[in-house]
C-alpha positions, 0 to 999 in steps of 0.5 A: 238331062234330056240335052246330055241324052239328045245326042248318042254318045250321052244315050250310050253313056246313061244306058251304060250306068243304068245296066251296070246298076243292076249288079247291086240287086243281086247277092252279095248286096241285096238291094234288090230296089236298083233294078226299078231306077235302072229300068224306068231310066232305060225306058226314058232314055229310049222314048229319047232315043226314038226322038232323036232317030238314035241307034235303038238296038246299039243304047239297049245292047249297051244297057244289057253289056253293062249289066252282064259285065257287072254280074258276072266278071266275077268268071275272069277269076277261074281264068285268071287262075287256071286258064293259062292265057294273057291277061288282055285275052281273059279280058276280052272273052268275058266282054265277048261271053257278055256280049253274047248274053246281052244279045238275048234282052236286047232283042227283047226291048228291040222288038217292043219299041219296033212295034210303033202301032203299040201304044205306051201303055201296052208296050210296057205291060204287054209285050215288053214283059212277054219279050223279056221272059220269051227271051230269057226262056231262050237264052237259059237254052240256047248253046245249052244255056246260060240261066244266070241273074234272071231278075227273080232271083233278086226279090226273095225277101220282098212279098213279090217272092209270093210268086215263085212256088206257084209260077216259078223265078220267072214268076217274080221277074214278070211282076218285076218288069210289069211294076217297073212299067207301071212305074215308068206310066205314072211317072209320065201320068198315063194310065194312073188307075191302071198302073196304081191298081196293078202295082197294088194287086201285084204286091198284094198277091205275092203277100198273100201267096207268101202266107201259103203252105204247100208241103208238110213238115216230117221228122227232122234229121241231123245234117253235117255239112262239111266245107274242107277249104281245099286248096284249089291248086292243090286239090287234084295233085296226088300227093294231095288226095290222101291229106283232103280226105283225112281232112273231111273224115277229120272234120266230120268226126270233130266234136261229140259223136254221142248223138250222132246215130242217124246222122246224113254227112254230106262232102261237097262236089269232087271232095273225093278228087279221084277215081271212084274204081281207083277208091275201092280201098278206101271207099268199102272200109269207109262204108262199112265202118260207117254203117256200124255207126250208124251214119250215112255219107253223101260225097261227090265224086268222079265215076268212071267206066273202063269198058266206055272209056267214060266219067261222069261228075257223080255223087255216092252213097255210103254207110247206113242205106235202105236194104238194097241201096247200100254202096256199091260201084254197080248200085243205082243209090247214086246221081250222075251230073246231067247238066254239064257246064261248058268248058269246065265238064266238056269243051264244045267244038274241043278238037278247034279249042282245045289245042288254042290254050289251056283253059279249053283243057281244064282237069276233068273237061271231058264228062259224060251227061247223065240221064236228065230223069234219075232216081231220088237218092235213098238214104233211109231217112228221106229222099233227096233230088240232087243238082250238082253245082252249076245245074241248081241255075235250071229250074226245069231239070230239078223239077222233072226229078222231084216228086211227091214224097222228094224229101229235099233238095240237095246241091254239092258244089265246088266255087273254088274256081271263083276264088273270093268273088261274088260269084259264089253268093249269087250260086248261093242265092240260086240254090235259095230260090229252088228251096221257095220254088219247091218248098223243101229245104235246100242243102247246099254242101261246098268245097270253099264256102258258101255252104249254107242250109235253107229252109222249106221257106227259103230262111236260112238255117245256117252257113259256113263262110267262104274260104273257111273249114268247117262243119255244119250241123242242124236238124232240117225238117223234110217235107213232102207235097206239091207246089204249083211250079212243082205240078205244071212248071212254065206253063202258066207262064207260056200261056200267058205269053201265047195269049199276049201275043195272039191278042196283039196279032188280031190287035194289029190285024183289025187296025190295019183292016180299018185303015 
């Protein structure tokens, strides 16, 4: 092995394996253990590369190339089927997006073997980890930014998800990248006390804090989660509008109505593929008659203001509301998208991009942003902090808009743009992880699948499967209180990092005074 990585197309090799390994720890697969093997042999192979004079910033942007390539192919899909473009392009512009990711954690790993005061033992536990989180916190902002596959959101079954109602996702991917170091010391046989000690406390503590209760319980409420399977192609065609909605109402229907009083009917994102101000006959009609029922529904759709010349991604409320929160085009029972997703909700730099091909000018790429602070939803029963689709990745965004008495998390979706690809599995393993951060279930509502509900705790409750139709009914549990994640976010975490750093600066500053 070491004569294979002593010369640079080898290193280049083993890196690109080892970052491409990394795919498995996420949904759909779950074997969330290959993240330790493809981090204790990149650590390996770069004490090789440094031996060797080698590129160190060339193996570790590799590492990081295959790891984001293996992710998130799963975006060639959308442009594949929409984009319009050549096959050779949509390929290309997926290694470019990766490679721009993949900028960020090599930067990270860069930095902590450039620093050669830095004994083994402090890169690994130390600055490495700092780097990694500093570099992540950047990437999920930068250019708006792209939070996807922080490695947290792989560990939600094991004890180290202990972490994350008390310092959030980032939490867990600190303890990963710190076990993944000692790992990498008592392979080599440094450090033995300290590495053994802190896998144990590490492991132990997550244990400990997965035991903890931080919010209570209220009455449970009945929840139908309806999951239309509309074809994509079809689904913002005219002739197609009136057939998609008789089919919701259909299936939100479907079965016995006679224990349905106070039942919350939840459509997934745009599964109204029109025109709020153009709806007004079929909306009004529809709230009135579900208020006789005794129902409520949640629905997203696009609203749009004729005086601006603006749409904004939204979510309504109809039927049964608390007096003065029924439904209404001016009520404010409703959330707009703030968190818009690139491309596909708006075109950055689009009078250069839109003229180029017909992916930068997809239906409905042209939306306005909501506020980033908006009211909880009312619906009589709880109250809900909404995130729609792609803004469920940012943590930071939902917890400004929970609270005290926040109810539960809801997220409408529509990962029909992704076809059957992993992709939607890892935005379902996302949505999870807000419901263990904030512990409070989770309703996860979608065009095409996964919807799915989880519990306070992040167990899952029930799902409907991709490409199926399909309604999702169970009694789901509200509950109220404050997580420490939910009371003082990345901050621990920031301190943390501001104290590594500073400890490293007099470090450095006293050892070079001695010599």
């Amino acid at each position: 092995m070491e004569k294979f990585s002593s010369t640079l197309s080898g290193q280049l090799l083993v890196a690109l394996v080892l970052g491409s390994i990394q795919v498995f720890a996420f949904a759909p697969f779950g074997l969330w253990w290959t993240l330790y093997p493809s981090f204790i042999g990149l650590f390996l192979l770069l004490q090789q590369v440094q031996k060797t004079n080698k590129k160190l910033f060339l193996v570790a942007f590799i590492f990081n190339l295959a790891m984001f390539v293996a992710t998130i192919h799963w975006i060639y899909v959308s442009m594949d089927l929409f984009g319009g473009m050549p096959t050779i392009v949509n390929i290309l512009l997926i290694f470019l997006f990766a490679a721009y990711l993949a900028i960020f954690p090599t930067l990270a790993i860069w930095a902590s073997y450039r620093l050669s005061f830095l004994s083994q033992s402090s890169r690994y536990l130390l600055i490495f980890p700092v780097f990694w989180l500093l570099m992540d916190w950047v990437r999920g902002w930068f250019l708006t930014g792209f939070p996807w596959a922080y490695l947290g959101y792989s560990h939600a079954d094991t004890p180290l998800v202990g972490f994350a109602p008390v310092l959030g996702v980032q939490g867990i991917t600190l303890a990963i990248v710190l076990i993944c170091g000692a790992l990498t010391l008592l392979i080599q046989k440094q450090r033995i006390k300290t590495s053994l000690l802190l896998i144990a406390s590490l492991i132990v503590s997550g244990y400990l804090l997965q035991q903890q209760r931080y919010t209570e319980l209220q009455s449970a409420i009945k929840v139908a989660l309806v999951q239309g399977n509309i074809d994509q192609n079809e689904k913002w065609e005219p002739s197609q509008l009136y057939p998609s909605l008789f089919k919701y109402l259909d299936l939100s229907e479907a079965g016995d109505n006679s224990t349905r009083e106070n039942e919350l009917i939840i459509w997934p994102e745009s599964a109204i593929a029109g025109l709020e101000i153009d709806m007004q006959r079929f909306l009004q009609p529809l709230s009135q008659e579900l208020e006789m029922k005794g129902k409520t529904l949640m629905t997203g759709i696009i609203e749009y203001d004729l005086k601006k010349d603006e749409y904004r991604n939204t979510i309504i409320m109809l039927g049964k509301l608390p007096v003065g929160a029924g439904y209404s085009q001016t009520s404010a029972n409703r959330y707009r998208k703030h968190q818009l997703l690139p491309i596909g909700e708006f075109v950055p730099f689009e009078d250069l991009l839109r003229p180029i091909a017909p992916y930068f000018n997809l239906p409905m790429s042209s939306f306005q942003r909501g506020d980033e602070i908006q009211a909880n939803l009312q619906t009589g029963l709880t109250t809900f902090a909404p995130a729609l689709c792609y803004e469920v990745a940012f943590p930071e965004l939902l917890r400004k808009n929970v609270h005290e008495n926040t109810g539960m998390l809801l997220t409408l979706s529509n990962d029909a743009w992704f076809g059957s690809s992993i992709g939607p599995d890892q935005h379902l393993e996302i949505a999870r992880m807000r419901a263990i951060e904030f512990a409070r279930p989770i309703l996860r509502s979608t065009n095409t699948g996964i919807t799915a509900i989880y519990n306070d705790q992040g167990k899952e409750l029930g799902r409907l499967a991709n490409n199926t139709e399909g309604v999702l009914r169970k009694e789901v549990q509200p509950a109220f209180g404050l997580t420490p994640y939910q009371r003082f976010g990345s901050l621990p975490l920031t301190l943390y990092c501001l104290l590594i750093l500073i400890g490293m600066f007099f470090f450095y500053k006293n050892r070079a005074n001695n010599h």
